[in-house]
N, CA, C and O atoms as a GROMACS GRO file, in nm:
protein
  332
    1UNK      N    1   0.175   0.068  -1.781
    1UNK     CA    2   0.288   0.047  -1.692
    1UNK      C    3   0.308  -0.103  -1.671
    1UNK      O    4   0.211  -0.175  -1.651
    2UNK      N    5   0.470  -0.167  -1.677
    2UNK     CA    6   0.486  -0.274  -1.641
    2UNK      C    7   0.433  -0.304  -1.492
    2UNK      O    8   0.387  -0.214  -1.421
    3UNK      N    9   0.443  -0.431  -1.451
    3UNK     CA   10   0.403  -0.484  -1.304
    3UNK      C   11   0.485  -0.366  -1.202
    3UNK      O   12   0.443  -0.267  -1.142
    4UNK      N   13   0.590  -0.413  -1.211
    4UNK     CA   14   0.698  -0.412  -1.128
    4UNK      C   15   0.712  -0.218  -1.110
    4UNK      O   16   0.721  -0.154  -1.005
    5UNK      N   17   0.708  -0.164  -1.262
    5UNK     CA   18   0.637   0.012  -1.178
    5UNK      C   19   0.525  -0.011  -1.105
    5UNK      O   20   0.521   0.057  -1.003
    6UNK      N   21   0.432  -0.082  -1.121
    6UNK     CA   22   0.301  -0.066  -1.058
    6UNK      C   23   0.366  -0.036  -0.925
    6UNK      O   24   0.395   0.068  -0.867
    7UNK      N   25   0.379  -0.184  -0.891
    7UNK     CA   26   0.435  -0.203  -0.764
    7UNK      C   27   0.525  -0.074  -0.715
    7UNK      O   28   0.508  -0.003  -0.615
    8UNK      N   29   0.574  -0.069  -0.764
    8UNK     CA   30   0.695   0.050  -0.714
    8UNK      C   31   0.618   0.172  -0.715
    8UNK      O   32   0.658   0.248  -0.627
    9UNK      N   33   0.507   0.227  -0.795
    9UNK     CA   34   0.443   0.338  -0.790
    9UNK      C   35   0.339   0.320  -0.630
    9UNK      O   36   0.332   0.416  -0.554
   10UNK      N   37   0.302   0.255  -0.614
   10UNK     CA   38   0.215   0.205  -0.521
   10UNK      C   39   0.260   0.191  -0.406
   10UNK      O   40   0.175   0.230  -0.326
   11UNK      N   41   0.396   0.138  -0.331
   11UNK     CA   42   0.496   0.138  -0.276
   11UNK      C   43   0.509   0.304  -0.282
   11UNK      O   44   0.505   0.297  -0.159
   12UNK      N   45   0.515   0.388  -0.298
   12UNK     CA   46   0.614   0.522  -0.313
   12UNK      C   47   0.477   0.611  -0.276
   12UNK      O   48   0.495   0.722  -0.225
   13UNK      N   49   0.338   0.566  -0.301
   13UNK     CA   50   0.241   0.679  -0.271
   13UNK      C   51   0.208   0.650  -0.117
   13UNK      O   52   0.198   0.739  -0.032
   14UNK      N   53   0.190   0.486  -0.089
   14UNK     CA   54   0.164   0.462   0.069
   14UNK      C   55   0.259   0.535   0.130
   14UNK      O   56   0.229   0.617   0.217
   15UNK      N   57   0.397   0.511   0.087
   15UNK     CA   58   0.539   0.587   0.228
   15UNK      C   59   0.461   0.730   0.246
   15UNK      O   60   0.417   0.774   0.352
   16UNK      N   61   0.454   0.811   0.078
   16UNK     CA   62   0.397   0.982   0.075
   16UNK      C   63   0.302   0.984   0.180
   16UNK      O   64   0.328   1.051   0.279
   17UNK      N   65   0.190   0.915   0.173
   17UNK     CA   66   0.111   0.961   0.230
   17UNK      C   67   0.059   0.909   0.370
   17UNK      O   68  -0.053   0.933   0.414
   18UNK      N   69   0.181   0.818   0.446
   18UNK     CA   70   0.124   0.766   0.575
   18UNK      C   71   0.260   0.789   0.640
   18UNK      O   72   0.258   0.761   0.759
   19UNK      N   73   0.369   0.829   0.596
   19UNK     CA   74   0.532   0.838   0.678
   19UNK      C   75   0.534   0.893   0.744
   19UNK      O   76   0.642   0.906   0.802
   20UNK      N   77   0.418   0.968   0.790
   20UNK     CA   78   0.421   1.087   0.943
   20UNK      C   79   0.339   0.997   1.056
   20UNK      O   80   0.323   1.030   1.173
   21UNK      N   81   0.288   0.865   0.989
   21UNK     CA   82   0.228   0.749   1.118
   21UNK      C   83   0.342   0.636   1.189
   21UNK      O   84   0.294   0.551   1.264
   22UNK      N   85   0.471   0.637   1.167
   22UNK     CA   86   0.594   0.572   1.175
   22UNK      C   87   0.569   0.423   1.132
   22UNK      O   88   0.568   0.311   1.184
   23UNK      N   89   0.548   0.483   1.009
   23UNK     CA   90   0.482   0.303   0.934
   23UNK      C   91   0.650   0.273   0.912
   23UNK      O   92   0.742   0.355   0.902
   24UNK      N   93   0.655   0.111   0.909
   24UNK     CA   94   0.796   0.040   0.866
   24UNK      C   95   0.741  -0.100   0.791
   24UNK      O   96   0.630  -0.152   0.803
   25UNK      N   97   0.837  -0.137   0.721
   25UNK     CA   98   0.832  -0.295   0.674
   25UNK      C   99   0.710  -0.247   0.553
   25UNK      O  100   0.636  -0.345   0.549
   26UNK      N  101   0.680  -0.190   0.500
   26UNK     CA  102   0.631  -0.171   0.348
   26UNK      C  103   0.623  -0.292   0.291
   26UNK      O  104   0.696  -0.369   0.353
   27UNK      N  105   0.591  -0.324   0.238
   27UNK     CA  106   0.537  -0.447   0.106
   27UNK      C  107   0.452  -0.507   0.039
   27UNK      O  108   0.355  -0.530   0.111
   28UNK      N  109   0.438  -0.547  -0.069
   28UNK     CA  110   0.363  -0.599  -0.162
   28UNK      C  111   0.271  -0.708  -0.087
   28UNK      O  112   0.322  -0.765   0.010
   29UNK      N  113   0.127  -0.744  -0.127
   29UNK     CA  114   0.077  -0.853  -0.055
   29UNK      C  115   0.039  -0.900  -0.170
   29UNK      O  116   0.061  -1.018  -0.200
   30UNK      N  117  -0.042  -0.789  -0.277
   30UNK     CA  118  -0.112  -0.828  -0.397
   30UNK      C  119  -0.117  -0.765  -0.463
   30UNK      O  120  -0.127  -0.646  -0.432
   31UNK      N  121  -0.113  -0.815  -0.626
   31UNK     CA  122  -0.126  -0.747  -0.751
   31UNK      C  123  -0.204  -0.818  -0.848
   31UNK      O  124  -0.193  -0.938  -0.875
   32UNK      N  125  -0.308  -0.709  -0.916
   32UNK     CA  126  -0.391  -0.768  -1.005
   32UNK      C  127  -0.431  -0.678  -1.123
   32UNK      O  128  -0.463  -0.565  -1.086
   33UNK      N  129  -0.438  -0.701  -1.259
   33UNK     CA  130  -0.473  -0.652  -1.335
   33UNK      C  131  -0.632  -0.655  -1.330
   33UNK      O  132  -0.700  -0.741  -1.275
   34UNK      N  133  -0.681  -0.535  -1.404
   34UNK     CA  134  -0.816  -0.571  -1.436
   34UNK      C  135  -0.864  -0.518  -1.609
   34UNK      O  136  -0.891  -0.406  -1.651
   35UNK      N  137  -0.859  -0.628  -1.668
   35UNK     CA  138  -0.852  -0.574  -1.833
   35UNK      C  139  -0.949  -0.491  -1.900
   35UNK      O  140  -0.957  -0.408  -1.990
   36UNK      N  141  -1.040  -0.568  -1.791
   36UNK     CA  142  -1.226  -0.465  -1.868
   36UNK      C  143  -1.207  -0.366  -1.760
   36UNK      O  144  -1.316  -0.313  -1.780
   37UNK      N  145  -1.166  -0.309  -1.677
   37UNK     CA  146  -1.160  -0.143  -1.631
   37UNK      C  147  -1.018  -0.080  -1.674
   37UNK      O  148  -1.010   0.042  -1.659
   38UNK      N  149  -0.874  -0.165  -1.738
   38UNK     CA  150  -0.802  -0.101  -1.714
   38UNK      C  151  -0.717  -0.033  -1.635
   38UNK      O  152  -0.647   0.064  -1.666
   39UNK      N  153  -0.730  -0.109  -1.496
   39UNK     CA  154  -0.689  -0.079  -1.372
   39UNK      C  155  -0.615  -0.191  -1.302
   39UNK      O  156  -0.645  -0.311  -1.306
   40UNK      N  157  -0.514  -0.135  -1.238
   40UNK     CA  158  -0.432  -0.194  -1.137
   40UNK      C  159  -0.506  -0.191  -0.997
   40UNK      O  160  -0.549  -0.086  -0.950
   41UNK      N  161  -0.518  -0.327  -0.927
   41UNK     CA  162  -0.549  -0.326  -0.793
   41UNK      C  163  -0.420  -0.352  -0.734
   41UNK      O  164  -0.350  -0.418  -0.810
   42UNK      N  165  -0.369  -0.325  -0.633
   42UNK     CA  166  -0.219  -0.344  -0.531
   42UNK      C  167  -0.286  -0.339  -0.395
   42UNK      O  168  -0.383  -0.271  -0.362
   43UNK      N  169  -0.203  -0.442  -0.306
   43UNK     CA  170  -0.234  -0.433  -0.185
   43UNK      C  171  -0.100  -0.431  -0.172
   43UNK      O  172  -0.012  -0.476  -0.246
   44UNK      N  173  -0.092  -0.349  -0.022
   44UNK     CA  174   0.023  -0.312   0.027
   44UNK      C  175   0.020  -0.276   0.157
   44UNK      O  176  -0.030  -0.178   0.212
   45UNK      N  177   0.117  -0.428   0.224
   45UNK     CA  178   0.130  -0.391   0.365
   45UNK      C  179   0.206  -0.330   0.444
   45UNK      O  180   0.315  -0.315   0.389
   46UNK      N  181   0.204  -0.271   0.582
   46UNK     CA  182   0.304  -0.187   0.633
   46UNK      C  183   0.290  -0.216   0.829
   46UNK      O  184   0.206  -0.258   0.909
   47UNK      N  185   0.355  -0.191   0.830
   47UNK     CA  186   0.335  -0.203   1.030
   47UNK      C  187   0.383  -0.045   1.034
   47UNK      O  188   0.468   0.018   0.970
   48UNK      N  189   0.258   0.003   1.172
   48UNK     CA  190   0.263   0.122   1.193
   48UNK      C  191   0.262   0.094   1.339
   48UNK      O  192   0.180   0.020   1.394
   49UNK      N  193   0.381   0.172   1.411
   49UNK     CA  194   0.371   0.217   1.521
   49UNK      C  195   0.293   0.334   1.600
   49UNK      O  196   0.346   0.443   1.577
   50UNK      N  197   0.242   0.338   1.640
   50UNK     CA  198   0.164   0.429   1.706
   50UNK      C  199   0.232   0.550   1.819
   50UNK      O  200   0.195   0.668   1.816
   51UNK      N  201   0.342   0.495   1.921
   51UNK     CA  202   0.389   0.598   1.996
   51UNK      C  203   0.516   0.511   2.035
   51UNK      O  204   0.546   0.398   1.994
   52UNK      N  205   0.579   0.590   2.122
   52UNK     CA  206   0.676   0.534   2.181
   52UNK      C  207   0.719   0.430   2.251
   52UNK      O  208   0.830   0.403   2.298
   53UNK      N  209   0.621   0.376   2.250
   53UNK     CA  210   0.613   0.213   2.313
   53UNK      C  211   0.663   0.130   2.196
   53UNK      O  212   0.734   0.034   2.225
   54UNK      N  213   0.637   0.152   2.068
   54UNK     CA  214   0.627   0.086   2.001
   54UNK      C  215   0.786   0.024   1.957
   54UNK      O  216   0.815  -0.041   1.856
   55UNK      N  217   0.871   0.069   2.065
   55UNK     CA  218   1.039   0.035   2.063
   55UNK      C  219   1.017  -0.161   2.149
   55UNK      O  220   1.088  -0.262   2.146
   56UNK      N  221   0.882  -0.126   2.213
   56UNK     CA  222   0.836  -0.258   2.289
   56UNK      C  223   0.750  -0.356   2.194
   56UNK      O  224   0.718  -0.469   2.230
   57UNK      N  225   0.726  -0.317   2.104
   57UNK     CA  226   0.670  -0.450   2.004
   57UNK      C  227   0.525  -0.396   2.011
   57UNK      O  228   0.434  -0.477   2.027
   58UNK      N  229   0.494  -0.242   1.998
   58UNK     CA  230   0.348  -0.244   2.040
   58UNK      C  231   0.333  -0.166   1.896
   58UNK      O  232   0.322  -0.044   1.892
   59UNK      N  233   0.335  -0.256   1.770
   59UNK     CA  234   0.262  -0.250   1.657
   59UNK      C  235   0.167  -0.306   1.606
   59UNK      O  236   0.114  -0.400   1.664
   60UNK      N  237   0.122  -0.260   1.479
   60UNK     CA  238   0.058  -0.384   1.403
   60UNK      C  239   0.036  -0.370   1.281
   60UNK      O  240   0.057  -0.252   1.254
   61UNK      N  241  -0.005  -0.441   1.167
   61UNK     CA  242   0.018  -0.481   1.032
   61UNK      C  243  -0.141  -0.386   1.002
   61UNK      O  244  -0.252  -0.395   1.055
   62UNK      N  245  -0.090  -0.303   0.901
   62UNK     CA  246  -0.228  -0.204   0.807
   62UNK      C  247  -0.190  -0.307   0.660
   62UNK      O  248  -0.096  -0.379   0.628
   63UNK      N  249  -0.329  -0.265   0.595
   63UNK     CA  250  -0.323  -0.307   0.457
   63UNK      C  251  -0.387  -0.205   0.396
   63UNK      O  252  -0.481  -0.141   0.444
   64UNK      N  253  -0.333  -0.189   0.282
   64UNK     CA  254  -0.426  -0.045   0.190
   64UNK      C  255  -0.408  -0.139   0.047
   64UNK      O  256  -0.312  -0.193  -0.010
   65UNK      N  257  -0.559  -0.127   0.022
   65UNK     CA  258  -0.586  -0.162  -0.166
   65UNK      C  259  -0.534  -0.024  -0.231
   65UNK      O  260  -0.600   0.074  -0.199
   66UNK      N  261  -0.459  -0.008  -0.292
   66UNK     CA  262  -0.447   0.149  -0.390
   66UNK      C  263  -0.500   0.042  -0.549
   66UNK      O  264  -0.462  -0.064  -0.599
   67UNK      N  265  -0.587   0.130  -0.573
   67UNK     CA  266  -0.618   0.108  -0.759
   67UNK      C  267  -0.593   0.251  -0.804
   67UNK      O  268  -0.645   0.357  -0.766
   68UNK      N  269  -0.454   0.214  -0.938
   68UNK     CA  270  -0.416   0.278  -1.003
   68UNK      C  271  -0.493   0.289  -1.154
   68UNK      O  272  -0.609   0.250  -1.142
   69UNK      N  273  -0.471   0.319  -1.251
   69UNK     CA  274  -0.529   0.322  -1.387
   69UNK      C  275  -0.400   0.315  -1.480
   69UNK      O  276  -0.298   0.370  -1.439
   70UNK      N  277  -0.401   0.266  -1.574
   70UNK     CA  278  -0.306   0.188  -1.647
   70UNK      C  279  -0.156   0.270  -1.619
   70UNK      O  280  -0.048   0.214  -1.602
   71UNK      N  281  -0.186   0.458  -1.618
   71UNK     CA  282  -0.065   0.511  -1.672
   71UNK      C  283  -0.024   0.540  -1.542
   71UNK      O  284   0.066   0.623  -1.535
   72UNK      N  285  -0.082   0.476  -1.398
   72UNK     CA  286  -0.033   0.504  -1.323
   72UNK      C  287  -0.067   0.604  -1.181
   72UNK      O  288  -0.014   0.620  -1.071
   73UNK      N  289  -0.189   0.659  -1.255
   73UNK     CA  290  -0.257   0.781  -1.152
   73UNK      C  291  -0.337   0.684  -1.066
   73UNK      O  292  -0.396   0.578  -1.088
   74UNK      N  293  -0.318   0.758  -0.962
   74UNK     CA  294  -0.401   0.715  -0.810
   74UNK      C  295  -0.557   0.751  -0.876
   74UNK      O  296  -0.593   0.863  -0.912
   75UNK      N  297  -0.639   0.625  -0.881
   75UNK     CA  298  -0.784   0.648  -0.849
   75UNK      C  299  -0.842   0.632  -0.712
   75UNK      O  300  -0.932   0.700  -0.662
   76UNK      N  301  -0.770   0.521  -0.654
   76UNK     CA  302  -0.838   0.533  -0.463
   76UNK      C  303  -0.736   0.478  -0.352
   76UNK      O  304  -0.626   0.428  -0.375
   77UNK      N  305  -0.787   0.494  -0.247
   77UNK     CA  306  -0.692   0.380  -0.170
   77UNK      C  307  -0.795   0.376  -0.076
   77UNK      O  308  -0.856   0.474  -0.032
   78UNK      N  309  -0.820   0.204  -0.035
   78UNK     CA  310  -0.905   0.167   0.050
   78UNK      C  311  -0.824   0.091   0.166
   78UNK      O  312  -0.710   0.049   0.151
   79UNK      N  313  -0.892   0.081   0.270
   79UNK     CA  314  -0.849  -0.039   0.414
   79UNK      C  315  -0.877  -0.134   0.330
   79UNK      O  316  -0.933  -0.141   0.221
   80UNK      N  317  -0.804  -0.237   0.433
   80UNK     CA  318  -0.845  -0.407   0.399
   80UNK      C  319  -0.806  -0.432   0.559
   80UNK      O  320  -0.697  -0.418   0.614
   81UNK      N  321  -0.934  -0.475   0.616
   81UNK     CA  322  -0.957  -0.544   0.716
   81UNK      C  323  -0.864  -0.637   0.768
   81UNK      O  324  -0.808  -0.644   0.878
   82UNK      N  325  -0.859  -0.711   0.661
   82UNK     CA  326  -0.725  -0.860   0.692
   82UNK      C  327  -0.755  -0.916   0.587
   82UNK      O  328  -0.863  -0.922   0.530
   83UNK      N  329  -0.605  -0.978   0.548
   83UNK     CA  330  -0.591  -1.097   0.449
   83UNK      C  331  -0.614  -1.214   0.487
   83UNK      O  332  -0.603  -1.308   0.408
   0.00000   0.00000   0.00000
């Protein structure tokens, strides 16, 4: 897969699988090939609101590593503490 599916595949599994946490602002932080595993690392950030306050600024910034494998399949998705 080119970069730019990566990205977009990676982008499209975080929304799937966290859009019931009222995550917003999605985006790319990082992308990296890895030639001797064959794997895509992506970081990808998002701000998740938590409840109804959160119309008051009461969010904050998640990061998820997803590593893909060349053709694209999800092998994991980890936290990242902070960039």
């Amino acid at each position: 897969m080119k970069a730019e599916q990566v990205v977009q595949r990676a982008r499209d599994l975080v929304v799937t699988f966290f859009q019931d946490q009222g995550i917003s602002r999605v985006s790319l932080e990082e992308l990296n090939f890895d030639y001797s595993r064959d794997e895509w690392s992506i970081t990808i950030g998002y701000d998740r609101n938590w409840n109804d306050a959160s119309q008051f600024g009461d969010s904050y910034r998640i990061y998820k590593q997803l590593t893909l494998d060349s053709e694209g399949d999800l092998i994991r998705i980890q936290n990242i503490d902070d960039l």
